[in-house]
ZABA-219434 format. One line per 4 residues: their letters; for each residue x, y, z of C-alpha. Coordinates in Angstrom, 3 decimals, decimal comma, always signed. Layout:
A) X/Y/Z | ...
***
This chain:
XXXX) -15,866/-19,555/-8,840 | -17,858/-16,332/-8,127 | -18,261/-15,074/-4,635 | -21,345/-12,551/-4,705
XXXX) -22,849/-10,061/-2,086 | -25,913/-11,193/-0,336 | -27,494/-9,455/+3,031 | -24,565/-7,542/+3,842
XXXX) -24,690/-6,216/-0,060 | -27,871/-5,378/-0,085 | -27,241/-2,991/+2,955 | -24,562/-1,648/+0,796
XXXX) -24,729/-0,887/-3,133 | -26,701/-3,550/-4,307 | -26,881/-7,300/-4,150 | -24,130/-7,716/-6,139
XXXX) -21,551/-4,704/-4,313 | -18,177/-6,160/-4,109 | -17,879/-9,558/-7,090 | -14,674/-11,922/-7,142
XXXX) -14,698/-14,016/-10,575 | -11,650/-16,490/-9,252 | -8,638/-17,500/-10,860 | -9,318/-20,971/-12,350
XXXX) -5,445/-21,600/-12,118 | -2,382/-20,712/-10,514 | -1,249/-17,242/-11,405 | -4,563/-16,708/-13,163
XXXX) -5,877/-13,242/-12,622 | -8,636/-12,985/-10,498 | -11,043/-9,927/-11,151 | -12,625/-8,057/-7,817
XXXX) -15,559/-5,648/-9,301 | -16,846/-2,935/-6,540 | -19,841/-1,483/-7,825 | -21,077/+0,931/-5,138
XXXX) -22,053/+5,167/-3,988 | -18,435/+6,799/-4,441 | -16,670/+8,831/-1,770 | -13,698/+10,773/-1,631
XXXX) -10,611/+8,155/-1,364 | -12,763/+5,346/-1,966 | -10,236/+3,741/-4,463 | -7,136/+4,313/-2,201
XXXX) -8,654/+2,701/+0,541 | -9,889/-0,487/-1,502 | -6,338/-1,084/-3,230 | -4,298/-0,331/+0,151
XXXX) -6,657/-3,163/+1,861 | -5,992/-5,476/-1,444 | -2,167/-4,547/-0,890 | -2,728/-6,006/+2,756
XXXX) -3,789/-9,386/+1,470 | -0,825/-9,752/-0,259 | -1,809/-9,406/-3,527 | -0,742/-7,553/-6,706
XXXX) -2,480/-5,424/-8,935 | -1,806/-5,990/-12,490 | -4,424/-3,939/-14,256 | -7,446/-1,187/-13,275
XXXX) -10,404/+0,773/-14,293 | -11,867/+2,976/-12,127 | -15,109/+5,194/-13,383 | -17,097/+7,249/-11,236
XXXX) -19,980/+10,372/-12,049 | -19,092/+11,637/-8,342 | -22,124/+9,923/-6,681 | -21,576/+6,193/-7,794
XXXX) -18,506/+4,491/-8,493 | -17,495/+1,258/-10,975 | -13,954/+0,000/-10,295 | -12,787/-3,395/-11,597
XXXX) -9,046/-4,595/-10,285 | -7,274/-7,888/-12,025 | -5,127/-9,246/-8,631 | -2,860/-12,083/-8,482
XXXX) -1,389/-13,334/-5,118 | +2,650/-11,837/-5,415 | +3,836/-14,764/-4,564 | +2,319/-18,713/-4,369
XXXX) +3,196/-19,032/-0,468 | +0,367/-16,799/-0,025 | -2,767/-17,941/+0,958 | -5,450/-15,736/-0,015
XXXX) -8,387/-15,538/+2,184 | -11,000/-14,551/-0,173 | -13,822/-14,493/+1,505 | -12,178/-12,549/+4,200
XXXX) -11,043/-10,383/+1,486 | -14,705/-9,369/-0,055 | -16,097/-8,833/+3,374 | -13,350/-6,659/+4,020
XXXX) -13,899/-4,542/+0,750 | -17,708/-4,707/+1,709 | -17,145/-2,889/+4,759 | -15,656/+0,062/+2,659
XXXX) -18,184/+0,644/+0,397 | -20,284/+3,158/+1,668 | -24,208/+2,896/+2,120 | -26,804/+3,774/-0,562
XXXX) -29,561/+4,729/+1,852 | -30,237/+8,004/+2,565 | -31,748/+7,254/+5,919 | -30,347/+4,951/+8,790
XXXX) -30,230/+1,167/+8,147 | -31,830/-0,850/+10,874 | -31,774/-4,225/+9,623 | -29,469/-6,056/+12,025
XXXX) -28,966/-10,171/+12,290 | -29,994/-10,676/+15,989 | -27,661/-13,940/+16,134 | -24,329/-11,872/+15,661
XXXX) -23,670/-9,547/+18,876 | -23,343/-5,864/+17,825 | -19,627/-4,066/+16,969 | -17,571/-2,629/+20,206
XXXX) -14,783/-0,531/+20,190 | -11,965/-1,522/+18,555 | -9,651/-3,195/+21,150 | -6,098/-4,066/+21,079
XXXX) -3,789/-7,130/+22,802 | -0,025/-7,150/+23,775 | +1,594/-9,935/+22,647 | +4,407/-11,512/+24,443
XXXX) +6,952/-14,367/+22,950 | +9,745/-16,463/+24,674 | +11,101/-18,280/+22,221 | +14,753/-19,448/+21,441
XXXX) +16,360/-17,092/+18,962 | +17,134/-17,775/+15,770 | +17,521/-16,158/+12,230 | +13,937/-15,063/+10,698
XXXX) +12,416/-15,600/+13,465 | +10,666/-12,148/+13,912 | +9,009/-12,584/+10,234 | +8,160/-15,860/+11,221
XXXX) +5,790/-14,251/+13,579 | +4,866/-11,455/+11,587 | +3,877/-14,164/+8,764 | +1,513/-15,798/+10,862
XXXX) -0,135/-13,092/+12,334 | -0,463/-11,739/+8,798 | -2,091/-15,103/+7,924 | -4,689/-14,351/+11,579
XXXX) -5,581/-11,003/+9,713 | -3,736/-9,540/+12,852 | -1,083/-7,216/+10,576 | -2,746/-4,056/+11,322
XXXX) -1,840/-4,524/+15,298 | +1,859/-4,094/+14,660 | +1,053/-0,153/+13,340 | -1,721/+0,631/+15,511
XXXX) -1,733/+3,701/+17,788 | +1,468/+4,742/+16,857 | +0,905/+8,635/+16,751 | +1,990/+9,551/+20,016
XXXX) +5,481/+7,649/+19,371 | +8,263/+10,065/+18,786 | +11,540/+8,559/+16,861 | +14,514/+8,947/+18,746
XXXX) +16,264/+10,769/+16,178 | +15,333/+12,803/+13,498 | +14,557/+11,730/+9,825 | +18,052/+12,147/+8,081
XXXX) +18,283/+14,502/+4,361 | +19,815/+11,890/+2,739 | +17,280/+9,132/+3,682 | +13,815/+11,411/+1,943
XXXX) +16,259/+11,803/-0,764 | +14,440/+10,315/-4,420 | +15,360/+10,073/-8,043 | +13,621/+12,772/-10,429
XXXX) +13,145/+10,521/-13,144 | +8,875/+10,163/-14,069 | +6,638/+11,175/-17,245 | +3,538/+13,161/-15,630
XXXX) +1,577/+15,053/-17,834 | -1,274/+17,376/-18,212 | -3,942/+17,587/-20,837 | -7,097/+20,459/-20,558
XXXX) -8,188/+20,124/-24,318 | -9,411/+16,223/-24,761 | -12,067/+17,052/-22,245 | -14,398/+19,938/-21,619
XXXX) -14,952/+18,976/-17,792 | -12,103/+17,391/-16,529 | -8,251/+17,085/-16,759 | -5,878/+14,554/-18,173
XXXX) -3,101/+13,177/-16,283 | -1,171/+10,800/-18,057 | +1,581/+9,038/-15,811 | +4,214/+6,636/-17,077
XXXX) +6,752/+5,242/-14,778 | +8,565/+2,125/-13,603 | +5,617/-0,602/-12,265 | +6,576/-1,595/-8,762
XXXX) +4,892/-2,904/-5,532 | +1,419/-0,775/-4,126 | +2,081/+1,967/-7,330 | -1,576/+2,119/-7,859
XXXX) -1,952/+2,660/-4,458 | +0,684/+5,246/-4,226 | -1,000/+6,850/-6,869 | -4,087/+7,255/-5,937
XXXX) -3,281/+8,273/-2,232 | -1,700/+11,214/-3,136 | -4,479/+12,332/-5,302 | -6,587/+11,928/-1,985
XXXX) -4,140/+14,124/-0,381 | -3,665/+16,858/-2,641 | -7,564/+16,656/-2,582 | -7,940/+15,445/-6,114
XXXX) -11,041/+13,376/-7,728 | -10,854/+10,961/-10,140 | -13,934/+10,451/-12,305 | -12,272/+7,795/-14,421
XXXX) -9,132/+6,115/-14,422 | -7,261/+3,391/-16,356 | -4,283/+1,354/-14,977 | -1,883/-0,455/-17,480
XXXX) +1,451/-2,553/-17,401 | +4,026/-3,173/-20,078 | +4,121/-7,411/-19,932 | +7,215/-7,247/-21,347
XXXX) +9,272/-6,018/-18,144 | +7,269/-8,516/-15,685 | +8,881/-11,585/-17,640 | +12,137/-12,088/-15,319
XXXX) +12,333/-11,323/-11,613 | +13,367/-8,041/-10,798 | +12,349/-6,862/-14,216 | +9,855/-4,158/-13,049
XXXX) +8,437/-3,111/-16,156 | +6,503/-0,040/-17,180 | +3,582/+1,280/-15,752 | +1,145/+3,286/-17,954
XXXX) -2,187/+5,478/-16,100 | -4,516/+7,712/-17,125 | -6,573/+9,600/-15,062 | -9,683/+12,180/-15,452
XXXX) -9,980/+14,352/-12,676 | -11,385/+17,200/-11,333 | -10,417/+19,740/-8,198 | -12,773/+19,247/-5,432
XXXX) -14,181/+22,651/-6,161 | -15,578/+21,272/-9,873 | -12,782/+22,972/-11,411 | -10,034/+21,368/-13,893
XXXX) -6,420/+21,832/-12,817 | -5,561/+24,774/-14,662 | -3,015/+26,315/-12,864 | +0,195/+25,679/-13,591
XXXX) +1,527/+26,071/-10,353 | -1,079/+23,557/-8,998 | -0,120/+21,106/-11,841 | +3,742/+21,755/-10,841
XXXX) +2,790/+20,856/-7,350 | +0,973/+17,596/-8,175 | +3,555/+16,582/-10,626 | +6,115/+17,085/-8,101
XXXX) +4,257/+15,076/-5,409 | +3,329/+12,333/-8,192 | +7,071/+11,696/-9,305 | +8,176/+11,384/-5,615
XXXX) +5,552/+9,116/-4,635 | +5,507/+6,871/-7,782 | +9,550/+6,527/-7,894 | +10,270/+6,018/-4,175
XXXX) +7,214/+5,609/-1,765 | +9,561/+4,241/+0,882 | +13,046/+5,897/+1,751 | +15,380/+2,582/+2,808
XXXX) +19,426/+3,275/+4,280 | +21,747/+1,835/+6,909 | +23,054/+3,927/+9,937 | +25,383/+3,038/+12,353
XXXX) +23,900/+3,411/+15,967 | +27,114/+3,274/+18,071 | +29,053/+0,029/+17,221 | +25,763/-1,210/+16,164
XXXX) +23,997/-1,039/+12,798 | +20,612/+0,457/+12,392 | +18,330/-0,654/+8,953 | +15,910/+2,732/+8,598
XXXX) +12,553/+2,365/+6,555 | +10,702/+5,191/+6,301 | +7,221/+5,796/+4,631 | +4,904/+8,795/+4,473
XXXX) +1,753/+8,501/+6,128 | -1,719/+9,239/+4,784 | -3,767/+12,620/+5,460 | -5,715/+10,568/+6,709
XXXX) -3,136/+9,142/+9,647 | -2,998/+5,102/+8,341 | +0,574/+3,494/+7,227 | +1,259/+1,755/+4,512
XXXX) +0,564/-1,608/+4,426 | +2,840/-5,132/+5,026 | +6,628/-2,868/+5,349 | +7,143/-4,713/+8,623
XXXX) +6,531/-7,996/+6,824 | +9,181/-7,056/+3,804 | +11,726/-5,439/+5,545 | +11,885/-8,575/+8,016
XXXX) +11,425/-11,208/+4,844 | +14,419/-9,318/+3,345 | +16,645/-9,731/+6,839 | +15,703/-13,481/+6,651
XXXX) +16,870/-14,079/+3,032 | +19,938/-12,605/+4,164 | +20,406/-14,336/+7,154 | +20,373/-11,422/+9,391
XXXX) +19,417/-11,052/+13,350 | +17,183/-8,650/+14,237 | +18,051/-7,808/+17,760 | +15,519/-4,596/+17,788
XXXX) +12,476/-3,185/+15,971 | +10,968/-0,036/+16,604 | +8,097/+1,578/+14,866 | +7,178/+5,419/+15,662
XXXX) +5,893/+8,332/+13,344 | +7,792/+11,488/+13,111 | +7,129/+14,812/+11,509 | +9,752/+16,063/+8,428
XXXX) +9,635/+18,311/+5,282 | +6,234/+19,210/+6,082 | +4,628/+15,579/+6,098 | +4,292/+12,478/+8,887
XXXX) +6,403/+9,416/+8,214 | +5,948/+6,169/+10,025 | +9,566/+5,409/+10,403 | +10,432/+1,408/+11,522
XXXX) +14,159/+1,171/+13,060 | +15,717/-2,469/+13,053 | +19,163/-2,903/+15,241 | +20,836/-5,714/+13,605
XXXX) +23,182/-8,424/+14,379 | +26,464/-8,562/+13,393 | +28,114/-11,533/+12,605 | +31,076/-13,573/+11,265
XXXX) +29,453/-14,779/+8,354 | +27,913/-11,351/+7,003 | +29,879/-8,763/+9,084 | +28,127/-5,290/+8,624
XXXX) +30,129/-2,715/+11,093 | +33,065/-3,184/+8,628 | +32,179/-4,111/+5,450 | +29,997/-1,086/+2,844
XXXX) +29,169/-4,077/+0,659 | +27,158/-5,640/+3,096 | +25,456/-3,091/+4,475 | +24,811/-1,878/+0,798
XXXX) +23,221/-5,255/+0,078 | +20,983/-4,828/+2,723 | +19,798/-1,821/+1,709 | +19,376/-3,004/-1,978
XXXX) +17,481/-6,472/-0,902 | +15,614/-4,370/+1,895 | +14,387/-1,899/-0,817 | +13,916/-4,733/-3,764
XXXX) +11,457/-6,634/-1,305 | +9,553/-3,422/-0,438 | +9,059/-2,787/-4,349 | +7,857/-6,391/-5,116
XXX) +11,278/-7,402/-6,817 | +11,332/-10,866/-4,847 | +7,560/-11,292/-3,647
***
């Protein structure tokens, strides 16, 4: 099954803008082709919103000659509970691609009342508690395309503590490398690291940080590590880029810089530990947050599916943003229960396994 463009494509990059060729089976890939004028972040913003949908993506190719941009993403659903919506999905990606026409576009279907301000609803629940229940709710407002709400307007929120040393702490363990002689226009960077949840995405949202371009990119996995859960595999990307001056990154202190900021953010996007808060135990996720001020995608969802599996009461969640080592983080605080059954006050091992099935669900290991 293909779903195609149509009016809204037309307005866009063509009639056929953003393409889904549909998996004919379960755990077939499906490919999403976005054919469209390129802009700077373009690509981040279309895999974070694929990321949001639940999906995975298994391979990439992204080309681009800095006016209009070819990218073609093989997805799979990360696990078969979810229920892509893929209409939903395309019109979604639609709405990113930016327009071809040079002057305004004033066709407009007079049945459909125009766009307003973005508005936003307080939800309140009474509900017996019980274990899982907060993901419960998460789930299905994920499923209402309503997972957005729980980071919105978060800016102004100050954490009530600050962002602990040991929790932006990551392991210096990546292959990034440069390469200024295969190309007379553009550089080389060759990345090869352990495949794990939203990688691509990490990847190519720092480059839109550090104010990088890509002008062609290929994404790769190693099969052979994505055989048995929790078997992350390898992850193999090259990139052509350029500065967004024209340049090639010659400098080695720039390359140090982005290699740096690469090996953080393809290692350990998210910084997961366990804190006591008083007699009470605190689970700590933190993430960085975009130049551009979003969050990444569905970490409310995992870190509550990983509290479930465990059997673990949340009694608190907070989200708030906070600034440390010279970046925003959107940090989410969960106060948990304690309990007979899985005591965490007193026992390391538990509150290590948290931590370890908290951090395995963000990467992808169990969804």
């Amino acid at each position: 099954m293909v779903l195609g463009g149509g009016m809204a494509a037309a307005a866009v990059g063509g009639d056929d803008a953003v393409v889904m060729q549909l998996g004919g089976a379960e755990g077939e890939e499906t490919v999403v082709t976005v054919n469209c004028p390129d802009q700077t972040g373009l690509g981040c913003d279309l895999c974070r919103t694929i990321l949001e949908f639940g999906l995975r993506i298994t391979r990439a190719d992204v080309s681009t000659d800095g006016h209009w941009c070819f990218v073609v993403f093989w997805v799979v659903p990360r696990s078969s509970s979810i229920k892509v919506r893929w209409a939903s999905l395309k019109n979604r990606l639609m709405s990113m691609c930016p327009s071809s026409y040079s002057i305004p576009f004033f066709y407009r279907d007079v049945s459909q009342p125009e766009p307003g301000p973005l508005q936003f609803y307080l939800l309140k629940l009474m509900s017996p508690d019980r274990k899982g229940l907060l993901h419960d709710v998460t789930h299905i407002l994920s499923d209402l395309e309503l997972f957005r709400a729980e980071l919105a307007d978060t800016d102004s929120e100050v954490c009530s503590s600050p962002l602990s040393a040991e929790l932006r702490k990551v392991r210096t363990t990546a292959t990034v490398n440069f390469d200024n002689s295969l190309s007379p226009a553009h550089t080389l960077v060759q990345i090869v690291c352990a495949d794990q949840k939203g990688l691509i995405y990490d990847i190519l949202r720092t480059m839109k940080d550090c104010n990088i371009q890509i002008f062609y990119g290929r994404f790769r996995s190693d099969k052979k590590g994505s055989a048995s859960k929790g078997s992350s595999g390898c992850r193999e990307v090259d990139l052509f880029v350029k500065q967004v001056d024209g340049k090639k990154v010659t400098d080695p202190a720039k390359q140090d810089a982005l290699r740096s900021r690469l090996r953080s953010e393809t290692l350990h996007p998210l910084r997961v530990m366990v804190v006591g808060r008083g007699p009470d135990t605190e689970l700590l996720v933190a993430n960085p947050v975009e130049a551009s001020g979003k969050g990444r995608p569905r970490v409310f969802y995992d870190a509550t599916l990983a509290l479930k599996a465990l059997g673990i009461c949340i009694f608190s969640a907070e989200i708030g943003r906070q600034a440390a080592s010279e970046r925003h983080w959107e940090v989410y605080r969960f106060l948990l229960d304690d309990s007979k059954e899985f005591p965490l006050a007193s026992s390391l091992a538990n509150r290590n396994c948290v931590v370890d099935r908290a951090r395995k669900t963000l990467m992808g290991c169990y969804n």
